[in-house]
N, C-alpha and C positions, 0 to 999 in steps of 0.2 A: 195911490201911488206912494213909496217908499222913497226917500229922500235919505242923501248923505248925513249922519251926524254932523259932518264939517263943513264952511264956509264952500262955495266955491274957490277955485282956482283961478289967476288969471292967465290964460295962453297966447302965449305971443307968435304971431301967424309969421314962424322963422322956420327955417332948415333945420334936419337934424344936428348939421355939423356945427353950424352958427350956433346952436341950443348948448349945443356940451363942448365945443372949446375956443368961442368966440373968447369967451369971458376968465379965462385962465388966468390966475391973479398971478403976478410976478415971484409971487411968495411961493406958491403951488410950481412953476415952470422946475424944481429940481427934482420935487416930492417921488416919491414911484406908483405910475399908474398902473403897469405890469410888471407882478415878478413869475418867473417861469417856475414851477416847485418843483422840476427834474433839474434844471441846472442853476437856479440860483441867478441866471441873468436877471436884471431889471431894466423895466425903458421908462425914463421917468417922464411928466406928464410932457414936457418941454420938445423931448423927444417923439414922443407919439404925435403932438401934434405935426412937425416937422416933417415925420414918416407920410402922414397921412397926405400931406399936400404934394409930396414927392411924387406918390404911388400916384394919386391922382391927376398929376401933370404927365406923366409917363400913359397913363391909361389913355386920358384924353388926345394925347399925341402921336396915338397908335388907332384912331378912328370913334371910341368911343365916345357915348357922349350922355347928352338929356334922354331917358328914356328906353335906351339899352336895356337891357338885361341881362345880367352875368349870373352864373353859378360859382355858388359858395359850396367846396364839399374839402370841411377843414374840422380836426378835432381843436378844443379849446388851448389854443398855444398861441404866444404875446402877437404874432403875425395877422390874425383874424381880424384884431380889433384894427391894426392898419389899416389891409385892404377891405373891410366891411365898410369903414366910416370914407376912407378913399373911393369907394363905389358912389356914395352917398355923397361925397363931397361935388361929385362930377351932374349929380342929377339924373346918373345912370342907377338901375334896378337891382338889388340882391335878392336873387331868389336861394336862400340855404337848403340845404341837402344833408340829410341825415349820413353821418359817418359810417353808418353800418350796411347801407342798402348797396343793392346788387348792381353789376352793370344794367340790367333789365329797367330798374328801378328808378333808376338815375337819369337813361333814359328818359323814360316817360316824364318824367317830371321836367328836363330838358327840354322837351318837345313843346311839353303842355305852355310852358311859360314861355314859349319863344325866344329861350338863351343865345347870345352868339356869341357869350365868351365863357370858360370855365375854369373858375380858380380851384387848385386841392395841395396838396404835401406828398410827397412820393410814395408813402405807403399803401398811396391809396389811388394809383399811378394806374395801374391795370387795368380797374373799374373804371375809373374817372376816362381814361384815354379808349375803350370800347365803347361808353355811354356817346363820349362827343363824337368819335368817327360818327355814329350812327345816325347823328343828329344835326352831322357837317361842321360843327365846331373844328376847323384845322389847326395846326399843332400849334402856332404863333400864336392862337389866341386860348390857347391851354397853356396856363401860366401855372407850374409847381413851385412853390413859393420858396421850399429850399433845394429845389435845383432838378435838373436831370436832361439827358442830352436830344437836344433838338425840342426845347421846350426853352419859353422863356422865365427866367427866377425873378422874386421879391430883390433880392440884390442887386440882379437888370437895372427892374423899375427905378427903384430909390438912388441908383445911381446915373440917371439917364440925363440928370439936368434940367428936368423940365418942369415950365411952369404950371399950374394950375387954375386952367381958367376961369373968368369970373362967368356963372353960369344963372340964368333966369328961369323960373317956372314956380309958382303957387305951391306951397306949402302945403295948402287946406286941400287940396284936388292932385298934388302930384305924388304918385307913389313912388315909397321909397323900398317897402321890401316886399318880397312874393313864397310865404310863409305857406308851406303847404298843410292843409289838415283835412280831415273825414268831415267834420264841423259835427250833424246831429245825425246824420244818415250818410250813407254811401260811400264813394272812395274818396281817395284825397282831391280837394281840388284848392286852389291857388287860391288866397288872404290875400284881398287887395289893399294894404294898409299907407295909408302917407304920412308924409314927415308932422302933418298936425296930428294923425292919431298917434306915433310913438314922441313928439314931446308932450301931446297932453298927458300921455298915461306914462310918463317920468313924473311929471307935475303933481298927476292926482294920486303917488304913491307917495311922496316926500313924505307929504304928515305924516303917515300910517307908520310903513315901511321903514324906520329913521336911522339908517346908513352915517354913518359919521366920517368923517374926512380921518380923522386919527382910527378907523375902521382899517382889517387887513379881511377881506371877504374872500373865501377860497370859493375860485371859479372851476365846479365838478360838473355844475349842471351845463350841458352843451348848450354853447353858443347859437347853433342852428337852430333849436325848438326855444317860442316865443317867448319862456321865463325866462331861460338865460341872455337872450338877446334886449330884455326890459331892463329887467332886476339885478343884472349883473355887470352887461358891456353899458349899457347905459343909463339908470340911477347912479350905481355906484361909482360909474365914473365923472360924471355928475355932480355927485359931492362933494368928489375928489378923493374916495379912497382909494383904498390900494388893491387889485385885484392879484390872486395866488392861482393860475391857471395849472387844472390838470387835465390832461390830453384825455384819459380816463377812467371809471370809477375803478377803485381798488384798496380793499377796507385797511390793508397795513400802509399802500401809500395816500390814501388819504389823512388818516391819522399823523403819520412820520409829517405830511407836508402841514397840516395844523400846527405838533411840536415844534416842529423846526423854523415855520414863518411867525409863529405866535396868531392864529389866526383869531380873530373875535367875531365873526357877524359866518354863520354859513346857512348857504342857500341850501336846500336838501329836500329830495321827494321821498316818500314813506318807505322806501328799503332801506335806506339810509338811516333812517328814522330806529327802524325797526335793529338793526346794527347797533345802531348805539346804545338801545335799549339792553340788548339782550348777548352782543358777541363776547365772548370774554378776554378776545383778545384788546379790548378799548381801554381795559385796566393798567397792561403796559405800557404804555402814551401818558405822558401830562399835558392835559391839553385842556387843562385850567385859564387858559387866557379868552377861551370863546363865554361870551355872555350870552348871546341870543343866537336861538335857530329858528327856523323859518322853512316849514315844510309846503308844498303846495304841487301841481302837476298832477294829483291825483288821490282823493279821499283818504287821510290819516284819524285814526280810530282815536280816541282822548287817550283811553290807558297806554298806549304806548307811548305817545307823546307827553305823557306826562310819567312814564318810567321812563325815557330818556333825558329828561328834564332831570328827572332828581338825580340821574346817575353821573350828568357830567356837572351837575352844579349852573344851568342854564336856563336861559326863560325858552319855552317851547310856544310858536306862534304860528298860525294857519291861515294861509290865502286862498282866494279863491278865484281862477279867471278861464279866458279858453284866448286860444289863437285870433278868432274872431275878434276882441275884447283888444287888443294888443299887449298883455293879458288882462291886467287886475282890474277885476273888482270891487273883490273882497278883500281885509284884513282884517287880522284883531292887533289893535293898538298895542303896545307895550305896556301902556299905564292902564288897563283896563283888565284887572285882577278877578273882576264880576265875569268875564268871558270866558267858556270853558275850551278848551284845549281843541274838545272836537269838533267845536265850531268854525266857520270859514271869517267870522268877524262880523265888520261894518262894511258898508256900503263906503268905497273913497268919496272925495271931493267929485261935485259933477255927475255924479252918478243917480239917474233915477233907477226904481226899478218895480217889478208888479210882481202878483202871483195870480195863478190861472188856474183854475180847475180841471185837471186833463181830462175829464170826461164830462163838462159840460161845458168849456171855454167863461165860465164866469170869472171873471175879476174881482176878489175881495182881500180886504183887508181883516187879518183874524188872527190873533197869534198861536202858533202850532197847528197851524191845518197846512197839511200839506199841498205845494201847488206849481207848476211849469214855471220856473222863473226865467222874465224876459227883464233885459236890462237897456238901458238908454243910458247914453253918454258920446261926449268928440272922442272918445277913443274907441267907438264902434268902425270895426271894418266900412269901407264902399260896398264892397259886395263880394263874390266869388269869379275868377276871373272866368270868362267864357261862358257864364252858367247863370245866366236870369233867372232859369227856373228855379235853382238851388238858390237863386238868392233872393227871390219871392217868400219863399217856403221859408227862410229864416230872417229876413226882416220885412217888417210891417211899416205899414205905410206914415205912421205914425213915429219911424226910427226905432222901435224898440228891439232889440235882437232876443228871437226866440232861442234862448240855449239848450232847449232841450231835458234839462236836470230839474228833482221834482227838492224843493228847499221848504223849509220851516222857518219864520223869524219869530222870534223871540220876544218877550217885553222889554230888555236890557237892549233891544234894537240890535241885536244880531243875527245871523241867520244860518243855517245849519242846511248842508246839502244828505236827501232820507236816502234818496233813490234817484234811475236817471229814465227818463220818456224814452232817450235815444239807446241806439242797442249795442253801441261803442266797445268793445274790449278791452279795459286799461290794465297793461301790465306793466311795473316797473315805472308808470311815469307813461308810457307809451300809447298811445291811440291806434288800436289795429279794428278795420273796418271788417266784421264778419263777411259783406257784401265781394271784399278783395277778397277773401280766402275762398268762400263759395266758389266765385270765378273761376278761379286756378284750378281747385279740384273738381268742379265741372269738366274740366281739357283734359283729365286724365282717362283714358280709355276704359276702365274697369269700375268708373264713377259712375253710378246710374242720375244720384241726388244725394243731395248735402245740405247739410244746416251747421252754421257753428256760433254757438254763445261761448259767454266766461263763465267758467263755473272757479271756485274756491278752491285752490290746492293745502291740503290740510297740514304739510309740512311748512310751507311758506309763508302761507295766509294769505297769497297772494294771488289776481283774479289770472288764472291763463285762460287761452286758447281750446276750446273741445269741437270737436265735430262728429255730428251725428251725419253716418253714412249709409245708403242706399247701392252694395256692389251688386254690378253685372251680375246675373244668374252664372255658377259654375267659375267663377273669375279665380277664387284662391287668393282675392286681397287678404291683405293682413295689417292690422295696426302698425307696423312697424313700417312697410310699404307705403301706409300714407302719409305718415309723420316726414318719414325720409323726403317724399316728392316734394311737399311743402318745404322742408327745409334747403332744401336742393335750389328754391326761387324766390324766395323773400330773405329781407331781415332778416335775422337770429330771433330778434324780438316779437318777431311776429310766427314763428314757428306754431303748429299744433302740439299741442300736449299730450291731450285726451281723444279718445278717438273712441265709439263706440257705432257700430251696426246695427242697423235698424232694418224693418221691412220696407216703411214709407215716411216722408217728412210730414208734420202738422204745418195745414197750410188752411189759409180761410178759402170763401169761395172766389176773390178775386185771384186767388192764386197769390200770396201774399205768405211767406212762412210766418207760422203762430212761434213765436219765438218762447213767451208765456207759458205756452206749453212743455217744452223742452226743459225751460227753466222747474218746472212743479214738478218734473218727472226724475230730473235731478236732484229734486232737494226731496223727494218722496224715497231716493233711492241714499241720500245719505243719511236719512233719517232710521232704514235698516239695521 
């Protein structure tokens, strides 16, 4: 078993809220803990806490309480961080919601977690308000945070007068938010995470991670998926830096809101990465104030992280975690110049971990053999909400959480993620489950069978979406007909790319698609 280079941690079996702004020093009460990089407002820490108890006195005095469930469907603007930790403050459930999903989407995810209340922002008013009709969320508890009529506003709230009660329940066992992910197979299902697993994994990032209170950290990565809800709303506010929130990504207003707040510390998944490396428009920008980036969300290759490094004058550093995890894992320190770029790091504090042999289950210790890495720590998920089976199949009896992804460590004690067991799609940072997209084009009438891996898009280098199809005899599908359907019902992000016709899908004899296959037959045909 693999062991943190660092000390453990000690965790204090507190609330999320208690953890990050019990302790607010007198000094810190004026500092800015949110500035908006579209309008330049700030809330500084004094105020956020204030907001927070406000929202939460309001919430609680309109029925909610311990154990609720609300929906969060809000892009990263200074309001989230309110009503998130206002949720949280009451002992009631955040389940986040991806900005980009459909009314369909929203839905389901609604249902699954048991929501009876939903927070969003009027652009996003349409979706959000067909998702709840359907889910019976009625209008008074669809709360648009900047307003719209016959719905109640964040301005409501905060100005409602009300107190915030003092509320009871465990730390170690009460959950605070309902993070949804694919985990290492199938569709997405519910992250049962408590307020002990996201302050320990505040805790077990501090050393690694090192965030500085005179830090200005531009918040691009969305609040709703697990790194930005770690590493952003809660380390860094933590430290007490100053978060620079953009609603979303956008490579001249990102850049512009770097120039313009002086930003130093950005969080960033490999397009990003890849951007800075290579766009030419980054040259126009002085955004010589950033010292450190910090890519993670999804495999970043050394050379570009470290042509992005030399090109803005900045240390480039690699995490490594999943939703399950609440996220990190992995980091490479800052002072750890031996670690290469395209490594995921060390092991944090508290963290054990193994490698397994995907084809014979053995356990060994070996540097550079490759092997299923399964990790243990108090910032392992409970479990998957509703799903024992799913949460057999990924944690062991022993706590360890199977993640699915095949890792190397190193002599220098780091460790490098080769390859993944799981058959996940990641695009952009994005987790799309093959298993969801199968389904869907399954329902299409002229769909006989389907199989969809990632394959490598050679403009972008980035992994999309392909589907291998089986049409109806005499149908007259056509690639652009299936692309369209898919996009017509999912995400943006999750759209098909690639589409290619086949006679029949590679499937073993339990009926099991050979995905392996697909995959050789692809790289057999780029190799052409």
């Amino acid at each position: 078993m693999y062991r943190s280079p660092y000390p453990d941690v000690d965790i204090p079996n507190v609330s999320v809220t208690e953890f990050l702004f019990s302790s607010i020093a007198p000094e810190d009460m004026d500092r800015p803990a949110l500035i908006d990089s579209v309008s330049g407002a700030a809330t500084s820490y004094g105020q956020l806490a204030g907001q927070i108890e406000a929202f939460a006195g309001a919430l609680a005095a309109r029925g909610a309480g311990v154990g609720t469930v609300i929906g969060l469907l809000c892009p990263n603007v200074p309001a989230f961080a309110t009503v998130f930790h206002g949720v949280l403050r009451i002992g009631a459930v955040v389940t986040t919601l991806n900005s980009l999903y459909t009314p369909g989407e929203i839905e389901k995810q609604l249902s699954d977690a048991g929501a009876e209340w939903l927070i969003t922002v009027s652009p996003l008013l349409p979706q959000a308000k067909a998702a709840a009709a359907a889910v019976g969320i009625p209008d008074e508890r669809l709360i648009v945070l900047d307003g719209a009529d016959g719905h109640p506003s964040l301005r409501d709230f905060l100005t409602a007068g009300e107190t915030a009660p003092e509320v009871s329940f465990d730390p170690a066992t009460h959950l605070a938010v309902l993070p949804y992910s694919s985990g290492t197979t199938g569709v997405p299902k519910g992250v049962m995470l408590t307020h002990r697993n996201l302050v320990a994994n505040v805790l077990q990032s501090v050393p690694v991670v090192k965030v500085q209170p005179e830090d200005r950290v531009l918040a691009v990565l969305p609040f709703f998926h697990i790194y930005g809800m770690t590493v952003l709303l809660n380390l860094a506010l933590r430290n007490r830096a100053t978060l620079v929130t953009m609603p979303k990504f956008d490579l001249v207003a990102f850049l512009t809101a770097v120039q313009d707040h002086r930003c130093t510390f950005l969080f960033v998944a490999p397009p990003i990465a890849v951007a800075l490396a290579k766009h030419p428009v980054v040259d126009d920008f002085d955004i010589s104030s950033v010292h450190t980036l910090f890519s993670g969300a999804a495999p970043l290759d050394g050379e570009t992280g470290e042509a992005a490094s030399r090109r803005i004058h900045a240390r480039m550093l690699q995490g490594y975690g999943m939703t399950e995890l609440s996220p990190v894992a992995h980091a490479i320190p800052d002072d750890r110049s031996d670690i290469s770029v395209s490594s995921i790091g060390v092991l944090v504090p508290n963290q054990d971990a193994k490698l397994v042999d995907v084809e014979t289950g053995e356990e060994f210790m070996e540097d550079e053999r490759p092997g299923e890495l399964w990790v243990r720590g108090p910032n392992v998920m409970t479990g998957y909400l509703g799903r024992p089976d799913a949460t057999a199949e990924t944690l062991d009896a022993d706590g360890f959480l199977h993640t699915g992804d095949v890792a190397v460590h190193h002599a220098n004690g780091s460790f490098s993620i080769v390859d993944r067991v799981k058959e996940l799609i990641k695009y952009k940072g994005y987790q799309i489950a093959p298993a969801e997209l199968e389904a869907l084009l399954l329902s299409h009438p002229k769909v006989m069978d389907v199989a969809c891996i990632g394959v490598q898009d050679k403009e972008s280098g980035e992994e999309v979406p392909k589907a291998f199809v089986v049409a109806a005899p005499d149908s007259g599908l056509d690639a652009e007909s299936v692309m369209t359907f898919v996009a017509e019902n999912v995400a943006p992000y999750k759209k098909v790319r690639r589409v290619e016709f086949v006679d029949a899908i590679p499937k073993s004899s339990s009926g099991k698609i050979m995905r392996r296959d697909l995959r050789a037959r692809e790289a057999a045909a780029a190799a052409l």
